[in-house]
C-alpha positions, 0 to 999 in steps of 0.5 A, spaced: 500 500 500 502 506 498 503 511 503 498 518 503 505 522 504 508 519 497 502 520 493 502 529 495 509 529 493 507 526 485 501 531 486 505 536 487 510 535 482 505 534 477 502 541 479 508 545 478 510 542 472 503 544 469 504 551 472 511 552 469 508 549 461 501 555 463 508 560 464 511 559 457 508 564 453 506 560 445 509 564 441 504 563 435 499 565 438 502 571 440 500 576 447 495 573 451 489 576 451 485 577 457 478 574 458 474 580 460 478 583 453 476 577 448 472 581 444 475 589 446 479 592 440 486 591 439 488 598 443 483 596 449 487 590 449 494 593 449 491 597 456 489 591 459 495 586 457 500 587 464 507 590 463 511 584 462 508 581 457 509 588 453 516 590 454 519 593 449 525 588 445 524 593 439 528 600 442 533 595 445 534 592 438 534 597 433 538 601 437 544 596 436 543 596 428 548 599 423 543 603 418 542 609 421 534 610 418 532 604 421 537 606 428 534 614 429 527 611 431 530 609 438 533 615 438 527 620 437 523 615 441 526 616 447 522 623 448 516 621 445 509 621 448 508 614 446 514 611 450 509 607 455 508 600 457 502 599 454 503 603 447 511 601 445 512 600 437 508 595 437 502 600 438 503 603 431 507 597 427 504 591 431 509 585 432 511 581 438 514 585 443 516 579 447 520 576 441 527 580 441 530 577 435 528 579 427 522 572 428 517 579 432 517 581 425 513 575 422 508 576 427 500 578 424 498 584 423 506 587 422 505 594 420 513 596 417 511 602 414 505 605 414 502 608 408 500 615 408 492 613 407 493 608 412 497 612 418 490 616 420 488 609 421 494 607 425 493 613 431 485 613 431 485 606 433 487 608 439 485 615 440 479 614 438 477 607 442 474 611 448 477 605 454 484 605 451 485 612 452 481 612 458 487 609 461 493 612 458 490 620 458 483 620 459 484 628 459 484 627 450 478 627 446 477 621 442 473 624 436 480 627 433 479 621 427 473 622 425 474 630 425 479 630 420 476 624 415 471 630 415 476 636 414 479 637 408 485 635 409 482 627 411 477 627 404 484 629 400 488 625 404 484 619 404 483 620 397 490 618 396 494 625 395 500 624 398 502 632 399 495 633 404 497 633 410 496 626 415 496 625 422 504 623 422 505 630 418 503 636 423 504 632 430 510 627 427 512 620 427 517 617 432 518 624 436 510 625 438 511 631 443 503 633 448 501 639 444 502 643 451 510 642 450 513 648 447 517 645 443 511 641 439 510 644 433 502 644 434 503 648 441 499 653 440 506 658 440 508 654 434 502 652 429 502 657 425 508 656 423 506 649 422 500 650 417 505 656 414 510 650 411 505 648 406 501 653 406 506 659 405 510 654 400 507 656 392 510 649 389 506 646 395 500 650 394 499 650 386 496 644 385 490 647 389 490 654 386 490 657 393 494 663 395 501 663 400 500 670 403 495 667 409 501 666 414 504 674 413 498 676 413 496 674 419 503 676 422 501 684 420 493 683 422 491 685 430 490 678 432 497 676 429 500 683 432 495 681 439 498 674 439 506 676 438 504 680 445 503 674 448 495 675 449 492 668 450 486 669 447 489 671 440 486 667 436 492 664 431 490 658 425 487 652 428 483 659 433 479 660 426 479 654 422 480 648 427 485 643 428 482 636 426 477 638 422 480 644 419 476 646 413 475 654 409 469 657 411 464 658 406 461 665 407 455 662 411 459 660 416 464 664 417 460 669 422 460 663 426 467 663 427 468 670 428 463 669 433 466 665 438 469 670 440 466 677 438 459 674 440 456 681 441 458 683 435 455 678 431 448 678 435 447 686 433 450 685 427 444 678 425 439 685 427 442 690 422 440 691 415 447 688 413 444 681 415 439 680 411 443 683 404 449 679 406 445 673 405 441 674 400 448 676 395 452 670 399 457 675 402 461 673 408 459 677 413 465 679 417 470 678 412 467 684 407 468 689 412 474 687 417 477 682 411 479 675 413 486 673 415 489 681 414 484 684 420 485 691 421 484 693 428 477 697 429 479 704 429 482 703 422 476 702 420 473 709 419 466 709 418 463 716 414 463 718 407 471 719 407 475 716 401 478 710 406 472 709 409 469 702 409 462 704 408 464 707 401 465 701 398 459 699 398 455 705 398 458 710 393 451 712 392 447 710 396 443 716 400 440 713 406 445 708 408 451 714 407 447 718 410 446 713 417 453 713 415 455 719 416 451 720 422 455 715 425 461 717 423 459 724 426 457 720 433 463 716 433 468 722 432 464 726 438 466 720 443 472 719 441 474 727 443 470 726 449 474 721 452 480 723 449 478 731 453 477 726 459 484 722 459 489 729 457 484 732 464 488 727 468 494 727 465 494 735 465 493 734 472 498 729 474 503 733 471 502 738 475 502 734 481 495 733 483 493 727 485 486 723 483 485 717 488 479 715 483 482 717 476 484 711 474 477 707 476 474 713 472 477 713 467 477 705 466 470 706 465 472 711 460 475 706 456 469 700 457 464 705 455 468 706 449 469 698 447 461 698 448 461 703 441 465 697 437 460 692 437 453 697 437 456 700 431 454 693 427 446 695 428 449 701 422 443 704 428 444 711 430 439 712 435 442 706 438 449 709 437 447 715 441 445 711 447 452 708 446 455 715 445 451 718 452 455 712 456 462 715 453 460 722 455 457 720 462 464 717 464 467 722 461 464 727 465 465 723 471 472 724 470 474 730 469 469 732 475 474 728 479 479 733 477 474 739 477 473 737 485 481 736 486 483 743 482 478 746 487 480 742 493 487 745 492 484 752 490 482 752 497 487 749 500 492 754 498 487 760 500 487 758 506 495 757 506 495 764 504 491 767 510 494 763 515 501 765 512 498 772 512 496 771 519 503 770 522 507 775 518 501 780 521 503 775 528 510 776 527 510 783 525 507 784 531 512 781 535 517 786 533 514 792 533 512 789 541 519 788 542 522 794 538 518 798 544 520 794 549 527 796 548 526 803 547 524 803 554 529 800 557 534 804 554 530 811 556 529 807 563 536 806 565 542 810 569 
């Protein structure tokens, strides 16, 4: 009879050698794949395959190759968002991260050199699957492909032209830096250089007929002079035309773009006559005044009858408009003086040593009042501009009243500095003359 102490010891051998042959990974069959994540996409399973099974063979084998094209990637990769666990090479070019030999090439699915129509493919199978990206940085959208499968840029690109620009092309291959890097060339500070280096290039651009002179006009533009001052709310390429889905504006939609950010200049502008002509004669509405990438500043924008005003373009002889234009101009003109009047009133003031605790407040106010006009001068209504106009005279008046009430204060001050130096010449004189006597008499009363 066999002993029960035998008998554990035989099961217990058998029971690791099957543990050690469920270790051995099958080389055929590829990465294990969880159960929960049989049926998730291939980015899902990556997220869900542990760090040991996904180590990373590709770097340290290329690094050691003697063509410098296949040896680069590794260096470029080195600093590169994708330079995770749980994306590695293998996350674009599939293959088998466990193989360290040339055999991880032969696995399915290995993607050597993705084409230019396949690479939107390529990044969107993960930035588009909502659980991958859920783990890696749940902080990025994931509609990026199908944005750009609608832009101009997909359609042309997805057609096969090769000069349109795919994902590889603005954000980079290996060397793919987070859009918040300032050395990442779609970093806000640098994507209009970006989109200037095709659309800047003739060669590039002449098969579109597209003209080149966007990117220099923008830079002279108050929007490009605003962003070279640091405003983060100067808009810049991807402000006006999108990143993913960038595609021209029609002259339908134009306006909108404007309006996110100049809101209150569209809304009055939808109630002016401007607005049912525009639409009617398929004219963009922002662009034939303010232009598109050449924006003027507003105050060049001179409104009235002069042969550089804007409303002459249009309305050379037409008498009601030029007449309403006229007006406004003339209404414009009167602001303008009036808060210019207010703000040489303090610096006069200033200048001769006067100091107006609230003069800066006042004259804050000022300026506010007179921002309101840019956006109600879109309503082409004078009576409406005259309540604008009233606002400017209104803080303007307060603050040359500041000043009127401080030149009074001091007027006062020096009368009364002037009595009591009066007073005590009065005092001293006094003294003296007292004095002068009481010596007199000393002098007769002594021996």
């Amino acid at each position: 009879m066999r002993s029960p102490n035998r008998n554990a010891i035989r099961l217990s051998v058998i029971a690791l050698a099957l543990a050690a042959l469920a270790r051995q990974p099958d080389a055929a069959a590829g990465p294990p794949v969880p159960a929960a994540s049989a049926s998730a996409s291939p980015a899902s399973s990556r997220a869900l395959t542990p760090p040991l099974e996904s180590a990373n063979t590709c770097v340290t084998c290329h690094a050691g190759l003697a063509d410098p094209k296949l040896r680069a990637p590794t260096t470029e990769y080195s600093s590169s968002v994708h330079r995770d666990d749980r994306i590695g090479c293998v996350g674009c070019h599939k293959g088998d991260p466990r193989d360290p030999t040339a055999g991880a090439h032969r696995a399915a699915g290995f993607l050597p050199h993705p084409s230019h129509a396949e690479i939107a493919g390529v990044c969107g199978g993960c930035h588009s699957d909502a659980g991958f990206m859920r783990h890696i940085n749940a902080r990025l959208p994931v509609g990026q492909q199908a944005l750009f499968n609608l832009s101009l840029h997909g359609k042309l690109s997805g057609a096969g032209d090769t000069m349109a620009p795919t994902c590889s092309v603005c954000h980079g291959r290996h060397e793919i830096l987070p859009a918040a890097s300032p050395k990442a060339p779609v970093n806000r500070l640098n994507v209009a250089k970006l989109c200037a280096g095709c659309h800047a290039d003739p060669k590039h651009m002449a098969p579109y007929q597209i003209r080149t002179d966007q990117f220099a006009k923008w830079e002279r533009s108050v929007h490009g002079e605003a962003f070279k001052k640091g405003n983060p709310l100067a808009p810049t390429c991807t402000g006006c035309h999108g990143a993913h889905s960038a595609t021209p504006p029609e002259a339908s939609s134009v306006a909108r773009a404007c309006g996110r950010c100049h809101e209150e200049e569209l809304a009055l502008f939808e109630q002016s006559p401007h607005s049912k002509g525009f639409k009617k004669r398929g004219l963009a509405p922002c662009v034939a005044c303010h232009s598109n990438h050449d924006v003027a500043p507003a105050s060049s924008l001179h409104v009235g009858l002069t042969p550089d005003a804007t409303c002459t373009k249009c309305h050379s002889n037409d008498e009601k408009p030029l007449k309403a234009a006229d007006e406004l101009a003339g209404l414009l003109r009167g602001a303008r003086d009036r808060a210019a009047a207010a703000r040489a009133a303090v610096a006069r003031a200033g200048d001769e040593g006067l100091h107006i605790s609230g003069a800066p407040f006042a004259l804050d106010q000022v300026a506010t009042a007179e921002l309101k006009l840019r956006p109600v001068v879109h309503t082409l209504d004078p009576k409406r501009m005259a309540v604008a106009v009233a606002a400017v005279e209104q803080a303007a008046a307060a603050a040359e009243k500041l000043v009127t009430d401080a030149e009074q204060g001091r007027r006062i001050e020096r009368r009364g500095y002037y009595a009591a130096l009066a007073l005590a010449f009065l005092l001293f004189s006094t003294l003296s003359l007292k004095a002068w006597q009481l010596e007199g008499r000393r002098r007769l009363g002594s021996p």
